[in-house]
C-alpha positions as CSV (number, residue, x, y, z in Angstrom):
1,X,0.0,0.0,0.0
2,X,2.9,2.2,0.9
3,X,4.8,1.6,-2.6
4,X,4.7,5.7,-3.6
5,X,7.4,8.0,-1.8
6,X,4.7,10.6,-1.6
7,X,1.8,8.4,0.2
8,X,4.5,7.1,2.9
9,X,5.0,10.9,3.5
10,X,1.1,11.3,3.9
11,X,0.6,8.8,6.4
12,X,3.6,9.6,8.3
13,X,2.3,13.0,8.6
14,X,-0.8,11.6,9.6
15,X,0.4,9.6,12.1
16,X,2.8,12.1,13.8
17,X,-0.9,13.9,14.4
18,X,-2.4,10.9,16.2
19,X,-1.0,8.4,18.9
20,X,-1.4,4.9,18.4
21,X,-4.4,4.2,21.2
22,X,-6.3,6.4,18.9
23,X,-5.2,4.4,15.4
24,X,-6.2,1.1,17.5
25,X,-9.7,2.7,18.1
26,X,-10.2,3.4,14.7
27,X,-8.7,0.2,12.7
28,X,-10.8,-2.2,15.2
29,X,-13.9,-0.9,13.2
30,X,-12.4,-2.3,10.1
31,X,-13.4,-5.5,8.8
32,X,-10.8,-8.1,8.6
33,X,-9.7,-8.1,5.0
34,X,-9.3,-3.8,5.1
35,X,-7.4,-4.3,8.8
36,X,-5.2,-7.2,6.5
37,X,-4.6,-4.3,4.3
38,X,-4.3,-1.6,6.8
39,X,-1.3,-4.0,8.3
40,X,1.0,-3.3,5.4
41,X,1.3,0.2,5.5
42,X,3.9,0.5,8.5
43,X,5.4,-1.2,11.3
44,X,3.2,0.4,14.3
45,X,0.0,-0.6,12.0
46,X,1.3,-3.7,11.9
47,X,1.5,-4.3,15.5
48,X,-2.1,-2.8,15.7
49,X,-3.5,-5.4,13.7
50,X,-2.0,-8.2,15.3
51,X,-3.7,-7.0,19.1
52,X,-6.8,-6.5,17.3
53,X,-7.0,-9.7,15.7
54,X,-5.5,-11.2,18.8
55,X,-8.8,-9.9,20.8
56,X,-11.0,-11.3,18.0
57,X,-9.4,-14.6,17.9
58,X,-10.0,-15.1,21.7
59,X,-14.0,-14.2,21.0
60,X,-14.0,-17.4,18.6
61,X,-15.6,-20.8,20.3
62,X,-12.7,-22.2,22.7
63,X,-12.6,-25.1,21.1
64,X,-12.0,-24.1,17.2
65,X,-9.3,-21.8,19.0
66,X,-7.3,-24.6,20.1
67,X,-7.9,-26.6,17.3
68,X,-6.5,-23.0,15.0
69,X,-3.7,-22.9,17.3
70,X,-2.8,-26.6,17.0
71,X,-2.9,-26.4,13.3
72,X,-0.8,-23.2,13.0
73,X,1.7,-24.6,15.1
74,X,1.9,-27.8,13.3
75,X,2.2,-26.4,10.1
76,X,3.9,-22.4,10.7
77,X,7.4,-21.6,9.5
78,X,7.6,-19.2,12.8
79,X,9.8,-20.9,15.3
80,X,9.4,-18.6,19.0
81,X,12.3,-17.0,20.3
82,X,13.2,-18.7,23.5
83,X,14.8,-15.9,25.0
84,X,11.8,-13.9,26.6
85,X,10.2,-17.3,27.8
86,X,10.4,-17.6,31.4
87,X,9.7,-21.0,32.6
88,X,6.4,-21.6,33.9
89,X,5.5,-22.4,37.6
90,X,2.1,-23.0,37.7
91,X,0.7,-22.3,41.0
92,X,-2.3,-23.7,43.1
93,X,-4.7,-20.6,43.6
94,X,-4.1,-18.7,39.9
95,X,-4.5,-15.0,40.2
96,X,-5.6,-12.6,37.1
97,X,-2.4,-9.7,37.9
98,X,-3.0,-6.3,36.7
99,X,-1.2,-5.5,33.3
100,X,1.8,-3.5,34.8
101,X,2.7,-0.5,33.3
102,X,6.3,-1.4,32.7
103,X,5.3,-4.3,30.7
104,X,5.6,-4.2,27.1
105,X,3.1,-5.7,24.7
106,X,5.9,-5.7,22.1
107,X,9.3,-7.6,22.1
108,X,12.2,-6.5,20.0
109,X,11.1,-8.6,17.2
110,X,8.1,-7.2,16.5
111,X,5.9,-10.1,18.5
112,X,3.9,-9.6,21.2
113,X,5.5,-10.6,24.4
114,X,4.6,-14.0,26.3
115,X,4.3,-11.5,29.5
116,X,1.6,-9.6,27.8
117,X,0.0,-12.7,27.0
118,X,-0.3,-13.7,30.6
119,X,-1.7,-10.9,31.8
120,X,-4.0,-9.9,29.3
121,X,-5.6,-13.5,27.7
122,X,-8.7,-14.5,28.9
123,X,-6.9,-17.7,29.3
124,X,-4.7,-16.8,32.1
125,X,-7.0,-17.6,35.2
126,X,-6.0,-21.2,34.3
127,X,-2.2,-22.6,35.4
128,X,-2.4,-24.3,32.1
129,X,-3.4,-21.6,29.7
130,X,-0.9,-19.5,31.2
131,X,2.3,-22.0,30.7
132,X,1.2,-22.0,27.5
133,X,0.4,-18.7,26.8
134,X,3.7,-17.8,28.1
135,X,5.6,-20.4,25.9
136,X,3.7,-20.2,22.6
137,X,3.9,-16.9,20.0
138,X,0.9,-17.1,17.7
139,X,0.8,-15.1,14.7
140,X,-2.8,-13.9,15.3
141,X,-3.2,-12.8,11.9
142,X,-2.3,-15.8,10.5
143,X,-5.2,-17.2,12.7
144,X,-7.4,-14.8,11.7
145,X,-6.6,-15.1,8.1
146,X,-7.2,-19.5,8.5
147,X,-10.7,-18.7,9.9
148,X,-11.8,-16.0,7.6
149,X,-10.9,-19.5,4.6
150,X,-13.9,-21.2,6.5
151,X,-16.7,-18.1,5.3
152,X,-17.5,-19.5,2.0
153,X,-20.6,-19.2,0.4
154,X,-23.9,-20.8,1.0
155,X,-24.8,-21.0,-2.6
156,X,-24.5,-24.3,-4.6
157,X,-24.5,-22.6,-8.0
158,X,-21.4,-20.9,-7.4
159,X,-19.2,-24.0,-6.5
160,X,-17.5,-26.1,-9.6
161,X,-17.2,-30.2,-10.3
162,X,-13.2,-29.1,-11.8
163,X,-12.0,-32.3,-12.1
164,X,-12.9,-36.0,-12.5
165,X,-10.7,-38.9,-11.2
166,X,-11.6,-42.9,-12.6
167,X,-10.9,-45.6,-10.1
168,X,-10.5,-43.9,-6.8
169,X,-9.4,-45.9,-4.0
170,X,-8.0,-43.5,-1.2
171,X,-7.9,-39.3,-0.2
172,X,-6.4,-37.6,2.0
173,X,-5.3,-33.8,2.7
174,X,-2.6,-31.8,3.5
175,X,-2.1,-27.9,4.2
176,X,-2.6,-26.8,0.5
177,X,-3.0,-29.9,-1.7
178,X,-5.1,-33.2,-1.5
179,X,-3.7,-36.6,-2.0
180,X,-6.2,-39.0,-4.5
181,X,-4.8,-42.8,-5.0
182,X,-6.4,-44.5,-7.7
183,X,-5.7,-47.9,-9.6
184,X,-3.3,-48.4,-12.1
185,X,-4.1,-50.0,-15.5
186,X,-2.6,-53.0,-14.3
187,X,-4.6,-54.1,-10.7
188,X,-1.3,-54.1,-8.8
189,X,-0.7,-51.0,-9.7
190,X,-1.6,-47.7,-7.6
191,X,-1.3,-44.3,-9.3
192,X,-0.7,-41.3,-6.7
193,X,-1.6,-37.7,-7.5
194,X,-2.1,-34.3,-6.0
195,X,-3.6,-32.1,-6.7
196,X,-3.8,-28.3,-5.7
197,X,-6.6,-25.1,-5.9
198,X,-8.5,-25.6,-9.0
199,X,-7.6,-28.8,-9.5
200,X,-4.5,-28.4,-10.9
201,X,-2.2,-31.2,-11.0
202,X,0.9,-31.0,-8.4
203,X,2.7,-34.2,-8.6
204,X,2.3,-37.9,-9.6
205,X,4.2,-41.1,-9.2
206,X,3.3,-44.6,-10.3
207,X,3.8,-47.6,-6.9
208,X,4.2,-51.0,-8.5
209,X,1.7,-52.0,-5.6
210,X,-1.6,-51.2,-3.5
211,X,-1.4,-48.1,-1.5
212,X,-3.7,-48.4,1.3
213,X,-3.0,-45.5,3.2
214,X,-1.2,-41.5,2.9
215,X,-0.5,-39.8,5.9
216,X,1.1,-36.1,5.7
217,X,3.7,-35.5,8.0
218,X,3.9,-31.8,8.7
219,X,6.8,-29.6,11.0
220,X,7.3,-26.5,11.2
221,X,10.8,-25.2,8.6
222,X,10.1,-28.5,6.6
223,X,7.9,-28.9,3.5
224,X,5.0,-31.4,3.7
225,X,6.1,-34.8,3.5
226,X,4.1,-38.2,2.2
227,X,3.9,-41.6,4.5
228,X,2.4,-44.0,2.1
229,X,1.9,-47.5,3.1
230,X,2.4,-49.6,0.4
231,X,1.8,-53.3,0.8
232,X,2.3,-52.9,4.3
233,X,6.0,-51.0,3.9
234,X,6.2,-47.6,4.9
235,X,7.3,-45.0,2.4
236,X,8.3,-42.0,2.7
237,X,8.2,-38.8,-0.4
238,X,8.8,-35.3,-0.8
239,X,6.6,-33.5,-3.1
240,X,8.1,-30.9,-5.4
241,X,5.7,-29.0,-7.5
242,X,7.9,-27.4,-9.7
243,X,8.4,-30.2,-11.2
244,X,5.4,-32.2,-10.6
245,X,7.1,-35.4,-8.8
246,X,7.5,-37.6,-6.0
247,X,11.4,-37.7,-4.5
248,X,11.9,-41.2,-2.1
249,X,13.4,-40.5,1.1
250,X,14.5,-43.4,3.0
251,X,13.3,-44.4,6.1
252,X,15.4,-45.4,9.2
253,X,14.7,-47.6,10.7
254,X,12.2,-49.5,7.6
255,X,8.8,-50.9,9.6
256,X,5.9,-52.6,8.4
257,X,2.7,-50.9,9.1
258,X,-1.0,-51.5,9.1
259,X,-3.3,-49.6,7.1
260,X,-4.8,-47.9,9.4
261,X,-1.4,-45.6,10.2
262,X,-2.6,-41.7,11.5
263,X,-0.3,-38.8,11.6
264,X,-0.5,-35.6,13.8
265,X,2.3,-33.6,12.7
266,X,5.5,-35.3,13.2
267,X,4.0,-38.4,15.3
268,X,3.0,-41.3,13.8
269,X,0.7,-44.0,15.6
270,X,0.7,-47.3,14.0
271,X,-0.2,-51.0,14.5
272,X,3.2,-53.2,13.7
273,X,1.7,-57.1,14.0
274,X,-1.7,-57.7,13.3
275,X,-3.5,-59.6,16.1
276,X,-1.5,-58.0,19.0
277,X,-3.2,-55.6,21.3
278,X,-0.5,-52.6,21.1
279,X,-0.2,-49.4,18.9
280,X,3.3,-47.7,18.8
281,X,3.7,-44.2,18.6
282,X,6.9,-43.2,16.4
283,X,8.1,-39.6,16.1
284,X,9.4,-39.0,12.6
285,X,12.3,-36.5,12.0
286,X,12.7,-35.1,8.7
287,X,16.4,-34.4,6.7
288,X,15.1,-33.3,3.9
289,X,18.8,-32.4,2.9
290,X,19.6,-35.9,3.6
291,X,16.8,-37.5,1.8
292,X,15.8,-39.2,4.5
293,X,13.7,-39.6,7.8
294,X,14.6,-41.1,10.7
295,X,12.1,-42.5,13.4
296,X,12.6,-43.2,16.8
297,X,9.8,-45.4,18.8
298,X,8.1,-42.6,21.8
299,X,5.8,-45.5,23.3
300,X,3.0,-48.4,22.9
301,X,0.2,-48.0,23.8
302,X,-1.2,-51.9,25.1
303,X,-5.1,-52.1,24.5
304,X,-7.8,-54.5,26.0
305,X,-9.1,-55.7,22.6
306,X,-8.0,-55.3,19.1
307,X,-8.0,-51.8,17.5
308,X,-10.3,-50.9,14.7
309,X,-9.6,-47.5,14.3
310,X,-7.4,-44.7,16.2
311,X,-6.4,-41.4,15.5
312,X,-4.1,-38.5,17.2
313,X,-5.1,-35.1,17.7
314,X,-2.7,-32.9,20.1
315,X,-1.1,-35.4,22.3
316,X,-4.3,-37.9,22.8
317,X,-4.9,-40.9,21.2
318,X,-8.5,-42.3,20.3
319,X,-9.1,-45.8,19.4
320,X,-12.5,-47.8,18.5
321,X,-11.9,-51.3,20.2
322,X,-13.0,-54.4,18.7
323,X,-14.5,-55.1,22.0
324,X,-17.1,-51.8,21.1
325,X,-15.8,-49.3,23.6
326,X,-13.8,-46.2,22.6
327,X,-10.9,-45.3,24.6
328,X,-8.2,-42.3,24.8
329,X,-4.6,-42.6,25.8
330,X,-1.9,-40.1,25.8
331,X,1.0,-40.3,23.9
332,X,3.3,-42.0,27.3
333,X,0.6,-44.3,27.4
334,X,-1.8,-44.3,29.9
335,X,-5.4,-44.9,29.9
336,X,-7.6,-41.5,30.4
337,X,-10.9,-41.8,28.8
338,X,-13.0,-45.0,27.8
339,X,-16.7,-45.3,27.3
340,X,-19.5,-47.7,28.2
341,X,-19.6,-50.4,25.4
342,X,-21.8,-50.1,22.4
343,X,-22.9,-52.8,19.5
344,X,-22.7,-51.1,17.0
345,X,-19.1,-50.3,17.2
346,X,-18.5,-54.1,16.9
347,X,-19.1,-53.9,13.5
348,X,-17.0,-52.6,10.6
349,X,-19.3,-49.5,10.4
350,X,-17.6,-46.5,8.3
351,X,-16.3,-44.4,11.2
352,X,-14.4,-41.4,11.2
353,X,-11.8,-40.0,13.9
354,X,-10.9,-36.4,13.6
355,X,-9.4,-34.1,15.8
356,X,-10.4,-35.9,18.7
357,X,-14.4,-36.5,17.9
358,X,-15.3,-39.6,17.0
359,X,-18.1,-40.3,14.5
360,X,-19.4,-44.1,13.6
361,X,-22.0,-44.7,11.5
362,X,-23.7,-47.9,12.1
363,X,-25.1,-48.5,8.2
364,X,-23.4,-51.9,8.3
365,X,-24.8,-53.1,11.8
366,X,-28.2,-51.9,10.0
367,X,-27.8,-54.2,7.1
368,X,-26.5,-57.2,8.7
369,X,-29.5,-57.1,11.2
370,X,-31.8,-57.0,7.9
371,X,-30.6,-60.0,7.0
372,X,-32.0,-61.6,9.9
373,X,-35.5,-60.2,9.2
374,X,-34.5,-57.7,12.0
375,X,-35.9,-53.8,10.8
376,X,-34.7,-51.0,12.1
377,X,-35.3,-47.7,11.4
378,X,-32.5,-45.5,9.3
379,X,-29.1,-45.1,10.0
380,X,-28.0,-43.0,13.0
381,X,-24.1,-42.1,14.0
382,X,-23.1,-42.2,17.0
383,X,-20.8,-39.3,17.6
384,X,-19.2,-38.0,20.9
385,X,-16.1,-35.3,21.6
386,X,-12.7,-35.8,22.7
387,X,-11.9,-37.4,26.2
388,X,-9.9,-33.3,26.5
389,X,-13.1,-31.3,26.1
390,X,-15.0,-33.8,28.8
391,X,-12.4,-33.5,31.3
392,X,-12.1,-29.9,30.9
393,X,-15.6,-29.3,31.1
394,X,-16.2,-31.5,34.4
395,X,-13.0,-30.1,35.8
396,X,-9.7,-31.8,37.5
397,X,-10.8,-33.0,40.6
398,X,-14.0,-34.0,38.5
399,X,-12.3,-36.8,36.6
400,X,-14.7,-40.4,36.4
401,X,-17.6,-38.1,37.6
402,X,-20.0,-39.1,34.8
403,X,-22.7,-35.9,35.8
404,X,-21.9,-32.6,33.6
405,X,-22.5,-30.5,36.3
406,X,-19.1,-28.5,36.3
407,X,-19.3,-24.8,34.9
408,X,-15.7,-24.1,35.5
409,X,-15.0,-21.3,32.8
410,X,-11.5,-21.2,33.8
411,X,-11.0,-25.1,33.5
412,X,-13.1,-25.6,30.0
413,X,-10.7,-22.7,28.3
414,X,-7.5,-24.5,29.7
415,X,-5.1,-25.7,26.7
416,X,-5.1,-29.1,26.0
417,X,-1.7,-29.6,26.2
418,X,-1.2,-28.6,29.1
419,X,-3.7,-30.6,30.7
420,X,-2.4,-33.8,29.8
421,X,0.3,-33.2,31.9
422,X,-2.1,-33.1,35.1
423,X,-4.9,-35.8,34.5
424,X,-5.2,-38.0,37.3
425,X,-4.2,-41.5,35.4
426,X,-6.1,-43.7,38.1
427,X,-9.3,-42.4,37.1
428,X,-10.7,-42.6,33.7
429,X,-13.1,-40.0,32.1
430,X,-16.5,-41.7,30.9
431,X,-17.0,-41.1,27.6
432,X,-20.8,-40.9,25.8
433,X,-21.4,-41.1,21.9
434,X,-24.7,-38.8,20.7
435,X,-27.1,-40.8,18.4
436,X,-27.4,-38.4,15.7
437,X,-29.2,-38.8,12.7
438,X,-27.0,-36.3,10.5
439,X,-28.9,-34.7,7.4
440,X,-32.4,-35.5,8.7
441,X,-33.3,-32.0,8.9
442,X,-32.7,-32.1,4.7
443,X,-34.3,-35.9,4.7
444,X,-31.3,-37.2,3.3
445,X,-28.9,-40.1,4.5
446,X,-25.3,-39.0,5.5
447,X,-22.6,-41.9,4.3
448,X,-19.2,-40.1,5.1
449,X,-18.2,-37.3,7.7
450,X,-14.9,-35.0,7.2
451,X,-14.4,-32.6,9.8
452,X,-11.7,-29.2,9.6
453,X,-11.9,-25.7,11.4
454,X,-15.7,-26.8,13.1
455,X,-17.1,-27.3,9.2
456,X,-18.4,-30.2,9.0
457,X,-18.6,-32.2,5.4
458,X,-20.9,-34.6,5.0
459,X,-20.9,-37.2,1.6
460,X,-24.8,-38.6,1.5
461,X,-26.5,-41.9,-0.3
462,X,-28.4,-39.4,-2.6
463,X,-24.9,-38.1,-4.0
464,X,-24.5,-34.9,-1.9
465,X,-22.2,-32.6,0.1
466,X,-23.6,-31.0,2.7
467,X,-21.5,-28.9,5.1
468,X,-22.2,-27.6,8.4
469,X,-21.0,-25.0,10.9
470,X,-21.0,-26.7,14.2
471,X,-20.1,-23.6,16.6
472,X,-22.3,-20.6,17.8
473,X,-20.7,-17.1,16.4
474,X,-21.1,-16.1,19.9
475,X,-18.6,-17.6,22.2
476,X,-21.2,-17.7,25.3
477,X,-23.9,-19.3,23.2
478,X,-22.1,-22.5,22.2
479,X,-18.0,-23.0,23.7
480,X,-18.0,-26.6,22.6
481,X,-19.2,-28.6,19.3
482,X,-23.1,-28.1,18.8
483,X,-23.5,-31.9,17.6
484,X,-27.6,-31.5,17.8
485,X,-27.0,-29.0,14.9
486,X,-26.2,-32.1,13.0
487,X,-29.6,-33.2,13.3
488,X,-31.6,-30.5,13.8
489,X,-30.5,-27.6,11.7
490,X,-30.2,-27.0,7.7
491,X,-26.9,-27.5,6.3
492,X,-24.9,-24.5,5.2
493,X,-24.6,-25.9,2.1
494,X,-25.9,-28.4,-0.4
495,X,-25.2,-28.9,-3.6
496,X,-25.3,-32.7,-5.2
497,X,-22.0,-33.4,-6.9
498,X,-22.3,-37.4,-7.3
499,X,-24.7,-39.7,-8.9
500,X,-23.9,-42.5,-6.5
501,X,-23.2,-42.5,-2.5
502,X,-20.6,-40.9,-1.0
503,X,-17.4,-42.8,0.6
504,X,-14.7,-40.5,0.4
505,X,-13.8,-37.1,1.5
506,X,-10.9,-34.7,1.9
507,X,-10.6,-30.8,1.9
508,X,-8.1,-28.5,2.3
509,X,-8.5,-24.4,2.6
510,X,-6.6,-21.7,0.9
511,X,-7.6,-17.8,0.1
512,X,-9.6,-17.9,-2.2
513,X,-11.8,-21.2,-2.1
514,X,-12.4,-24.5,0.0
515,X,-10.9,-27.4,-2.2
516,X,-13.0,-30.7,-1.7
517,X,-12.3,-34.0,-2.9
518,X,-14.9,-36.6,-3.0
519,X,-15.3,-40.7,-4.2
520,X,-18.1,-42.3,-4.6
521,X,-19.1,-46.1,-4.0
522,X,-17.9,-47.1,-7.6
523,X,-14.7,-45.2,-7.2
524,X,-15.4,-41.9,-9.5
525,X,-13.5,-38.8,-7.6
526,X,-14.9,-35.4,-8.2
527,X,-12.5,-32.1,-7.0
528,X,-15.0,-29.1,-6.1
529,X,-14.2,-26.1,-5.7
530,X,-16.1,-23.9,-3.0
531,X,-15.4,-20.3,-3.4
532,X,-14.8,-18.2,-0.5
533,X,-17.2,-14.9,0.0
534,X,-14.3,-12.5,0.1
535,X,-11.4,-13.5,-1.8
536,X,-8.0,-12.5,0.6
537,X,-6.0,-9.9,-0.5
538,X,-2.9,-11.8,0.9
């Protein structure tokens, strides 16, 4: 904005005339893609924009905070400087202290410091929140920015079928890409390809064998990297999109996984021998320079029955026993969550485990039981949040206490990673799935679930996407995952995309759209795009 000698003269002029506290009055009115713009223009405006978005980022839902948070550290280049951290004591009886005079909010790079975090957060009542606030530097535009990706619009018309894949077998997503596996010509064949915003081809390499799984391993200073299980043998690739390929990296030690493998940034969770009751948690460390990643094993995790399905989600592990129950672990291993046992999860129903909420349909339990000359009515999920928001919500010395009478503000807006270092591993949250049926309000039959950034994407039998916004605007209204809204409540959006049900679904957000990849039962992929209301200048 500042490009021309003469309008850099202007506004220094102008802002010789008026102090900063009266520029911060005035640039809070501005909507966020103007105050985006209004950042660019100088250093102090800069800083402006970052408090103001800071204060709007602590108004969103505490729980898509964290999960913002989570994904921004995961996948930012920023790495904090360690030199203004003091190291956290967390104390007994936290006290909200008065923001001292002396203290500035800025440090000498420009950030705002961990001290002004402290004091001023919302979060700080908590021990937790305020080790963490004091430890962690956010780019709150950045957040800002990731959130304002979600408001795209509620008309079907505008979004575009860009691309069309034959012989789908597997998706997944990454930061700014999604992976699509299809069959080669051959049947022992796989063909791998991503693809990026419109659609456009990134990369693709040929496996002379089955891929049954793609995992993205993501750190901060390294690109994106692949785990693709191939056959059961982990592989390991660096995408380059310049020139539209795959590079191998080797793996050390090599492992056999199971194809069933999850990823939360550089952690992998995966079962080694089928049969045993054990997942092992492996953190991967990328040298890209090397052309290779090396793994070192954290921990296993020792089950009471067979795992169906588990996934990682900021230090907790969730797994769907064979036995029916569902059950979350940290990453040392021990046992805090685990829920009463239900039937249906003894079947190989299509469930989905995402950021710590669990959703199993029970379509298959429905169709087996028809076979017996047993009706029952349509399909229901059962769906239930992570064993972090529960525990929060009751409160510490709350833990096993099945009753949801706990309003602790201070304890359901502590960090989540701070709070697995105080659960109580001799008692075990009690964790309850919802019976939703998702899409009834619409009258249509939901077959898949992919959840990112509290939108919910739902794949149906009919052939559509529906997505839904499962947080209140208002923070009061709603702090946690409105799962009746699932049930209740019209979809943001519909639009149909296939002629067949829905099995598949990845998405991935940039500026300017929503990029959603879907399969259907016959393997046919569709990429659709989902344009954002306001494209970002940025």
């Amino acid at each position: 904005m500042c490009n021309s000698p003469e309008l850099r003269e202007d506004v220094g002029r102008i802002q010789m005339q008026l102090p900063l506290e009266i520029w911060e009055v005035i640039l809070k009115y501005l909507p966020f893609l103007d105050l985006m713009k209004a950042s660019s223009v100088c250093y102090q405006w800069r800083q402006l924009a970052r408090r103001i978005s800071h204060e709007r980022c602590l108004n969103l839902p505490t729980r898509l905070l964290l999960e913002l948070i989570h994904e921004y550290n995961v996948t930012s280049s920023y790495v904090p400087s360690p030199t203004r951290t003091p190291t956290p004591t967390p104390s007994s009886s936290p006290v909200l202290t008065p923001l001292s005079e002396n203290v500035d909010p800025m440090d000498s790079a420009g950030n705002e410091s961990r001290e002004y975090f402290r004091q001023q957060s919302p979060l700080s009542p908590s021990p937790y929140s305020r080790c963490v606030w004091m430890r962690e530097s956010v780019d709150w535009i950045a957040l800002s920015k990731m959130m304002m990706q979600t408001e795209v619009t509620k008309d079907s018309s505008h979004c575009v079928v860009v691309c069309q894949i034959e012989k789908l077998t597997h998706l997944s997503a990454a930061g700014h890409f999604v992976v699509c596996v299809s069959r080669g010509l051959e049947g022992t064949t796989s063909v791998l390809r991503l693809f990026g915003v419109d659609g456009v081809e990134l990369a693709l390499h040929n496996f002379s064998g089955r891929v049954h799984k793609v995992c993205i391993i993501k750190s901060p200073n390294t690109p994106s990297l692949l785990a693709v299980c191939v056959d059961r043998e982990l592989k390991c690739y660096l995408p380059v999109a310049s020139e539209q390929i795959l590079l191998p990296l080797s793996i050390c030690p090599s492992i056999d996984v199971d194809s069933r493998m999850c990823c939360d940034g550089t952690t992998l969770v995966i079962s080694e021998l089928v049969g045993d009751n054990q997942l092992a948690l492996y953190e991967a460390t990328p040298c890209v320079q090397q052309m290779r990643v090396e793994l070192q094993l954290k921990c296993r995790i020792h089950t009471s029955s067979s795992p169906l399905f588990w996934d990682l989600w900021n230090g907790f592990v969730t797994v769907v026993l064979s036995g029916g129950h569902v059950t979350t672990y940290t990453k040392t291993g021990g046992l805090v969550g685990e829920s009463p046992m239900y039937k249906d999860l003894r079947y190989p129903n299509p469930t989905v485990l995402s950021h710590g909420l669990v959703f199993a349909s029970t379509i298959t339990s429905r169709t087996l039981l028809a076979y017996w000359h047993m009706a029952r009515d349509r399909d229901y999920w059962l769906v239930g949040r992570s064993v972090i928001e529960e525990w929060i919500h009751r409160g510490e010395k709350a833990i096993g206490n099945t009753s949801n009478t706990c309003d602790d503000v201070e304890m359901r807006e502590a960090h989540t990673s701070e709070v697995q270092s105080q659960i109580q591993l001799s008692s075990v949250c009690i964790l309850t799935l919802a019976k939703i049926r998702i899409g009834s309000a619409v009258m249509l039959e939901t077959t898949v679930v992919y959840y990112k950034r509290g939108l919910v994407f739902c794949g149906t039998d009919q052939g559509q996407l529906l997505v839904y916004r499962v947080f209140a605007e208002d923070k009061t209204k709603c702090p946690k995952i409105n799962i009746p809204l699932l049930e209740s409540s019209l979809p943001y959006l519909c639009m149909a995309v296939a002629a067949r049900p829905i099995s598949r679904i990845a998405a991935f957000f940039s500026d300017s759209q929503i990029t959603v990849a879907i399969g259907d039962r016959i393997g046919k992929g569709y990429i659709v795009s989902i344009p954002n209301i306001n494209k970002s200048p940025l």
